[in-house]
C-alpha positions as CSV (number, residue, x, y, z in Angstrom):
1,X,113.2,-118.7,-232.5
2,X,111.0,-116.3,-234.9
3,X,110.3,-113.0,-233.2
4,X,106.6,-112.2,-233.4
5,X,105.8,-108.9,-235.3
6,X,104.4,-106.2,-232.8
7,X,100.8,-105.8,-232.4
8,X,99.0,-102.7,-234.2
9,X,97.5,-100.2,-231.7
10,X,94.1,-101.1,-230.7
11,X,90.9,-99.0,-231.3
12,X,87.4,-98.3,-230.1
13,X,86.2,-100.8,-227.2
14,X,88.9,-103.1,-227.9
15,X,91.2,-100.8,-226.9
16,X,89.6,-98.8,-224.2
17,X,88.4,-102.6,-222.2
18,X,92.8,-103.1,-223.0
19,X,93.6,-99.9,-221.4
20,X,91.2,-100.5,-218.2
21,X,92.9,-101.0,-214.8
22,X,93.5,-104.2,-213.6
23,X,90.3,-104.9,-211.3
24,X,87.7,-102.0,-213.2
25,X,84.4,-103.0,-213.6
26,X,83.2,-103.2,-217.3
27,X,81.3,-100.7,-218.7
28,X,81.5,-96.6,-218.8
29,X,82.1,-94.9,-215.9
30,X,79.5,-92.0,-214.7
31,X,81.6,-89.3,-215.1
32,X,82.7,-90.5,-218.5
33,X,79.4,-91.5,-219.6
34,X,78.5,-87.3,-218.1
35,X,81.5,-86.4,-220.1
36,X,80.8,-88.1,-223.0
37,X,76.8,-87.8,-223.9
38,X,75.8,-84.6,-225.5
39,X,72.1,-85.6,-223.4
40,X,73.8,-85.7,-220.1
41,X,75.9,-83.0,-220.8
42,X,73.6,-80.5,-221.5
43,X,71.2,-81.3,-218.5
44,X,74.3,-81.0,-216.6
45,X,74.8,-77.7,-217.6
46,X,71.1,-76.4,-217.4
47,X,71.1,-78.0,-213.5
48,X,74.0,-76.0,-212.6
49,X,72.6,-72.8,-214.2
50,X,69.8,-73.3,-212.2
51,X,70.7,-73.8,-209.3
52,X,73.2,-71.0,-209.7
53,X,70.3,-68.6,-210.3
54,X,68.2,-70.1,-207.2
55,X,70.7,-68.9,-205.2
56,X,70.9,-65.1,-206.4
57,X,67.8,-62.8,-204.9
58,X,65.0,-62.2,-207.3
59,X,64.7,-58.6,-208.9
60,X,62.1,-57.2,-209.0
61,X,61.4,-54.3,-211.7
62,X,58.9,-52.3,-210.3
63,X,59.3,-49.8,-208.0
64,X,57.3,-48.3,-204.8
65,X,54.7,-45.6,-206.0
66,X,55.3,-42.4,-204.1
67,X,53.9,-41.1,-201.5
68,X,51.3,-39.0,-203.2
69,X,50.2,-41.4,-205.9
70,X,49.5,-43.9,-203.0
71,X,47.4,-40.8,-201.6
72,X,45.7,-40.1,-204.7
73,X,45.1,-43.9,-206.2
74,X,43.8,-45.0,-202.6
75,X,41.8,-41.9,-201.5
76,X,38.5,-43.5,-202.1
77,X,39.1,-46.3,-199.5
78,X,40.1,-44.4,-196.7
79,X,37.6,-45.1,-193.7
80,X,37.8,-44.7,-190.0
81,X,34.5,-46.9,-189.6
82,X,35.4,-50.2,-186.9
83,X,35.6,-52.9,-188.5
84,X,36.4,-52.0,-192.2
85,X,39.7,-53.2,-192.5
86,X,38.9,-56.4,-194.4
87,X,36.9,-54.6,-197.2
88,X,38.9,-51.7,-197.4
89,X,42.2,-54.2,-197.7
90,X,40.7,-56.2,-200.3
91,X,40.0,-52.8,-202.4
92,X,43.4,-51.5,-201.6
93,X,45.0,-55.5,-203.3
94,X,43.2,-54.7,-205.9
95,X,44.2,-51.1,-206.7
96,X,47.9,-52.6,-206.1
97,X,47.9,-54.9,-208.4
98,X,48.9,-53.2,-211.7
99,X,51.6,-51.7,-209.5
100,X,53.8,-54.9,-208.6
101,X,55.1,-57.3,-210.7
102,X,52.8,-60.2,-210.1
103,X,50.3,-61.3,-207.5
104,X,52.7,-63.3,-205.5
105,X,53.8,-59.6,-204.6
106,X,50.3,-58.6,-202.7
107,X,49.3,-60.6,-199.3
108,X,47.1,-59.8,-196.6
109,X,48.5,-59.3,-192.6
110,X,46.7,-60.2,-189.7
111,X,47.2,-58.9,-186.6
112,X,46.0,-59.9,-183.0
113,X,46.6,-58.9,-179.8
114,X,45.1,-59.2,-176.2
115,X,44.0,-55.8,-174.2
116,X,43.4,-55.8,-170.4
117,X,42.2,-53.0,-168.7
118,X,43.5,-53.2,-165.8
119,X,40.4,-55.5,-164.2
120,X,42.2,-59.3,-164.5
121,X,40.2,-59.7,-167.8
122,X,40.9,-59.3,-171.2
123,X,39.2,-59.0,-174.9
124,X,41.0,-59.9,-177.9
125,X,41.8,-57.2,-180.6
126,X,42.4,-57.4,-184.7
127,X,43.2,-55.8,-187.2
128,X,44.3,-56.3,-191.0
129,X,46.0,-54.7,-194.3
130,X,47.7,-55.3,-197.1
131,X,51.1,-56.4,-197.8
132,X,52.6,-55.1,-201.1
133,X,56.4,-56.0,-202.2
134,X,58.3,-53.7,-204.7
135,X,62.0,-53.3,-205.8
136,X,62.6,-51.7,-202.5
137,X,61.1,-53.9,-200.4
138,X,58.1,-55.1,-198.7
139,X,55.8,-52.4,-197.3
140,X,52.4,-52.3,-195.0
141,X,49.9,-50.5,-196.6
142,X,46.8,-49.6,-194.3
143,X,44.0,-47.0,-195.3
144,X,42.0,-47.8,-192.1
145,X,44.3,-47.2,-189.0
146,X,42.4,-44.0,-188.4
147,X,39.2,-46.3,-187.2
148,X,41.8,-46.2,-183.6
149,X,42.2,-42.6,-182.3
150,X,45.2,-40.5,-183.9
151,X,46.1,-43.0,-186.7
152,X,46.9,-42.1,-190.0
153,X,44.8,-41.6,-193.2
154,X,46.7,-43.6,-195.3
155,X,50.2,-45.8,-194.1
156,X,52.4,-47.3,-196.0
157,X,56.1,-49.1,-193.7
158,X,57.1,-51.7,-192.6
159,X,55.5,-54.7,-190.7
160,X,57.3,-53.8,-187.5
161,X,56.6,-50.0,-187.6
162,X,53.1,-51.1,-188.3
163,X,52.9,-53.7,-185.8
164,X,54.1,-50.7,-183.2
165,X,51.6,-48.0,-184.8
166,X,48.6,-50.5,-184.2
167,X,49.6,-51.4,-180.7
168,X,50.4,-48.4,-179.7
169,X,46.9,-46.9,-180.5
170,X,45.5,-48.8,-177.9
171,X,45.3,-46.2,-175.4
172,X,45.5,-46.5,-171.6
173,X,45.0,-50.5,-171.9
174,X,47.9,-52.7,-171.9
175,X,48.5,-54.7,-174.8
176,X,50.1,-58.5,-175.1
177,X,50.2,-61.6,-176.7
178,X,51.0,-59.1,-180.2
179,X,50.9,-61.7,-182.8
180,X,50.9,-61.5,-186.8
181,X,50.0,-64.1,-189.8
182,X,49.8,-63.6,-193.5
183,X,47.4,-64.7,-195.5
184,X,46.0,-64.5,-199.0
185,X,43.4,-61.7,-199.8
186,X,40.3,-61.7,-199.4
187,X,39.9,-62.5,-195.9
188,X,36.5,-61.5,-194.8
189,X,34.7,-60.1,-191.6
190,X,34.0,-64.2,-190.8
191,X,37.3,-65.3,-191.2
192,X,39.1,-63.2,-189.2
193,X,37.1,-63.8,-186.6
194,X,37.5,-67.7,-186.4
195,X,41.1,-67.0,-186.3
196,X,40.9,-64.5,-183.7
197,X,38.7,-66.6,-181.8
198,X,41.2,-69.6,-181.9
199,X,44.0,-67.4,-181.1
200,X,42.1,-66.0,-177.8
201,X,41.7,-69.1,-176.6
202,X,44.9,-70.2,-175.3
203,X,45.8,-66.5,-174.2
204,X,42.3,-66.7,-171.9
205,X,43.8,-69.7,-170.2
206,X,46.8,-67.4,-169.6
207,X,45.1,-64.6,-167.9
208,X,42.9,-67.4,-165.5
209,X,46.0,-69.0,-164.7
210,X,46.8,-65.9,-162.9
211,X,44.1,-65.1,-161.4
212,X,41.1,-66.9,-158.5
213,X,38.1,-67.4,-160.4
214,X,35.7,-66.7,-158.0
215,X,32.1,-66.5,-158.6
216,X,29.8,-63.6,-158.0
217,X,26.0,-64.8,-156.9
218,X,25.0,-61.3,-156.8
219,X,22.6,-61.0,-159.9
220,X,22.4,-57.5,-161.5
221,X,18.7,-55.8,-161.2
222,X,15.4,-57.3,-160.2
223,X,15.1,-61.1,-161.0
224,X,11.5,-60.1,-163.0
225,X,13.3,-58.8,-165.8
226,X,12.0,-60.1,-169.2
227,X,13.7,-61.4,-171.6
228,X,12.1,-62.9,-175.0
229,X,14.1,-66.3,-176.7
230,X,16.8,-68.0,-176.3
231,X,18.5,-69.8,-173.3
232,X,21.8,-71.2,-172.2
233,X,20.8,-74.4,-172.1
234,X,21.4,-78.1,-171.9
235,X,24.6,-79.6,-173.1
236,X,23.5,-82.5,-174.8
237,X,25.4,-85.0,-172.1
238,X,23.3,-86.7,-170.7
239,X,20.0,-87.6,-173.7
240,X,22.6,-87.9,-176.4
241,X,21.1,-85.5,-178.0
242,X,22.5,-82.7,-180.5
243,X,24.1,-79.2,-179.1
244,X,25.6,-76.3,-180.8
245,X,27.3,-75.2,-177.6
246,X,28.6,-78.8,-176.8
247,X,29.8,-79.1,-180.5
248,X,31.3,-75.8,-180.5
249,X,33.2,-76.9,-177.1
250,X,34.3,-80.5,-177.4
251,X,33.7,-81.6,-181.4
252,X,35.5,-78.5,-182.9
253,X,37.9,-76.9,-179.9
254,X,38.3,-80.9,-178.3
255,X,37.7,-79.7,-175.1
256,X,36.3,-82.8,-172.6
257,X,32.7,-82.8,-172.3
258,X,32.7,-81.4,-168.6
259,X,35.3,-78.4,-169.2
260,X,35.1,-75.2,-167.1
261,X,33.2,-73.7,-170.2
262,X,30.0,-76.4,-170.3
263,X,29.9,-76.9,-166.7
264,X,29.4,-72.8,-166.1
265,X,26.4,-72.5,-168.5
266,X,25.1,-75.7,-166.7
267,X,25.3,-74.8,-163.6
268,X,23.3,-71.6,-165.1
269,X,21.0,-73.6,-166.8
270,X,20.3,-75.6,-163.7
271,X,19.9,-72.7,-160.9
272,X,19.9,-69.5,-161.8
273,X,17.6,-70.0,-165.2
274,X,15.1,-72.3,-164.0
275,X,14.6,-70.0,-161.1
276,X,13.3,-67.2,-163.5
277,X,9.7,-66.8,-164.1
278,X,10.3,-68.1,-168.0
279,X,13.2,-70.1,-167.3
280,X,11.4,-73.5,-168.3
281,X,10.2,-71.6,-171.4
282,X,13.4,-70.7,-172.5
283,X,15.5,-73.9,-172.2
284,X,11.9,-75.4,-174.0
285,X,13.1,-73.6,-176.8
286,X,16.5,-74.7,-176.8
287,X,15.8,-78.5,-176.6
288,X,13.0,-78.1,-179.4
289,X,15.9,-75.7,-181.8
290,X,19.4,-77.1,-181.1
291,X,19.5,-80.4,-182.9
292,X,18.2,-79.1,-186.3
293,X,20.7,-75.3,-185.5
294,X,23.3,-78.3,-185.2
295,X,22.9,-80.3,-188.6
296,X,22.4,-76.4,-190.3
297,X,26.1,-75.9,-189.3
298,X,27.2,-79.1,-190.2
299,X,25.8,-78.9,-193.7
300,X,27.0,-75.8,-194.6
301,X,31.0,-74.8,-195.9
302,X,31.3,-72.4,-192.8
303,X,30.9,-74.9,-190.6
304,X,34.4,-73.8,-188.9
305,X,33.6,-70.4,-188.9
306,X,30.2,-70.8,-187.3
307,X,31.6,-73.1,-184.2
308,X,34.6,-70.7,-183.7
309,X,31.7,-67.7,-183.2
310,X,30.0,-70.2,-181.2
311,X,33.0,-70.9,-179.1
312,X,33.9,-67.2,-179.1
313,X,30.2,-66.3,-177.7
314,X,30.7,-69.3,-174.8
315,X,33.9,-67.3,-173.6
316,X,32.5,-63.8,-173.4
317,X,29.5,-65.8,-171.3
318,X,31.5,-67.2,-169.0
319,X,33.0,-64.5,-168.1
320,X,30.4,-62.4,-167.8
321,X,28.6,-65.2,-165.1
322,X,31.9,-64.7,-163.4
323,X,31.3,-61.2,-162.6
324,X,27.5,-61.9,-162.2
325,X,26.6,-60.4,-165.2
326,X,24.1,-63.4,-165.9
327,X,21.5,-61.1,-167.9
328,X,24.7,-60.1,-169.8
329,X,25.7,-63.3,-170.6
330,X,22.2,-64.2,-171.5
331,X,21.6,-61.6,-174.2
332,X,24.8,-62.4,-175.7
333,X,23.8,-65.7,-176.1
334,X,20.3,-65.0,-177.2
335,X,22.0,-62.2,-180.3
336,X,24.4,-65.4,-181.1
337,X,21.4,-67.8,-181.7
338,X,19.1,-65.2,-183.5
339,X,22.5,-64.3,-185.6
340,X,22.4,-67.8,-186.7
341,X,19.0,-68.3,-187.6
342,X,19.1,-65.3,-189.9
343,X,22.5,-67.0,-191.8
344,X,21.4,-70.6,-191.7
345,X,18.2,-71.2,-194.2
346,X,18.0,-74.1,-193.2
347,X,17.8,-73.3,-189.3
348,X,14.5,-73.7,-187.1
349,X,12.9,-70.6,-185.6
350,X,12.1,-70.1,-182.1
351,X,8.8,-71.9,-181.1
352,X,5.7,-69.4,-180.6
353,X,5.5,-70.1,-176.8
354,X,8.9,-69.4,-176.5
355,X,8.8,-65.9,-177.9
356,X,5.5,-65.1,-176.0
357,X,7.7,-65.7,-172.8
């Protein structure tokens, strides 16, 4: 029998489909076809060096001014006037800028907090700054703490010891719900207030919750007093038609259309006002402005901000009638409405016989 001459070694994919294992699917394998393409390889390569680099801390090259170039480059927005915080943080971001590394370096904090004095109610409190990060870390820097009695001209630490400055300037009332939220700058006056607002809500259910709501029928002073505009009026229930108060309560914070909010200022609406000498003058004027005060909110890009005023305003009120502060209340309601008319251009103006009331 003539003995066949061996084979030659095979090459290319002859050889590398021979040398497969019985069973192997055809084709390049992932890790040979990672292997074996430059492409592949090379993102490879580029995925691992970033994620390596994702996982290290980033450095940051800039370091925190000291303490007298803070002092000297922020001196001109120093102010202990109430309720400059959210200029005078802006100003300070922008003075900060050219000292950090980029603007994802510069924030603005909010704080909140509720105050009781000691009487089973409570206000809400706020207060902002700015929030700079440098190679040493991220600092607090406030140039309007001295607007609370004994804070400091300047301050720049950290959140916490911040957090505990504010709060602790407080006084003699006792301060809770401490809460914090940052934001990007500028946050204006508006703003901050909506979110305050919102905030207070919830922390106002809190401080009922612990206490009997009891209603005080005593009315302050003589029921002659006069008052000119505005009224606490109807809630828009019953004709269907349009109410800034009912929107404020139900549309934008989802209360239910008879919550302990709308059924206090109807109940006001229905005794107490209409008992005045110009009660029926006043609610005249509310019926004749609220509809078109309504689509002037709607309308405009504050619409938000405007109902969370409007819902704010509602909750000072109420509590007042709780006390019996009616009149209170009333004026409250009457600087809300007036407040409005002067930022809406669109909004109506009180009617003549209302104003002659």
């Amino acid at each position: 029998m003539k003995e066949k001459a061996p084979r030659e070694p095979q090459s290319g994919r002859k050889a590398a489909v021979a040398a497969r294992a019985p069973g192997t699917p055809a084709g390049p394998q992932p890790a040979d076809a990672l292997q074996h393409s430059p492409v592949l390889s090379a993102q490879g390569k580029r995925m691992a060096q970033l994620l390596e680099r994702g996982r290290k801390p980033l450095q940051r090259v800039k370091s925190r001014p000291t303490s007298d170039e803070l002092k000297h480059l922020l001196a001109g927005l120093v102010s202990g006037q109430k309720g400059s915080c959210c200029d005078k943080a802006t100003g300070v971001y922008t003075l900060l800028r050219k000292t950090v590394d980029g603007s994802d370096d510069l924030r603005g904090v909010l704080l909140t907090w509720a105050e009781d004095a000691g009487t089973g109610d409570f206000q809400m409190g706020n207060h902002t700054a700015t929030v700079a990060t440098w190679a040493e870390g991220t600092f607090v820097v406030d140039t309007t703490a001295s607007q609370f009695d004994g804070g400091p001209a300047i301050f720049v630490g950290s959140l916490a010891d911040w957090i505990s400055l504010i709060t602790g300037l407080q006084g003699s009332r006792a301060v809770s719900h401490v809460s914090h939220s940052l934001s990007n700058l500028p946050l204006s006056n508006s703003r901050m207030l909506s979110r305050t607002a919102n905030l207070a809500y919830d922390v106002e259910q809190e401080f009922k919750s612990k206490k009997d709501e009891k209603s005080d029928e005593k009315t302050e002073g003589s029921d002659e007093k006069t008052v000119s505009g505005g009224t606490l009026g109807k809630s828009g229930a019953g004709g269907g038609k349009k109410c800034f108060l009912t929107s404020a309560c139900v549309d934008f914070r989802g209360l239910p259309d008879d919550c302990h909010e709308l059924t206090v200022l109807r109940a006001l609406r229905d005794g107490w006002m209409r008992a005045q000498p110009q009660g029926p003058a006043l609610i005249e004027e509310y019926e004749a402005i609220a509809p078109a005060l309504v689509d002037a909110i709607d309308a405009s890009p504050e619409r938000d901000v405007f109902y969370a005023r409007i819902f704010a305003t509602v909750r000072g009120c109420v509590l007042n009638i709780g006390r019996g502060q009616r009149w209170q209340a009333l004026q409250a309601y009457i600087h809300m409405v007036r407040t409005l008319q002067s930022e809406l251009p669109t909004a109506p103006t009180a009617p003549a016989n209302a104003n002659a009331a």
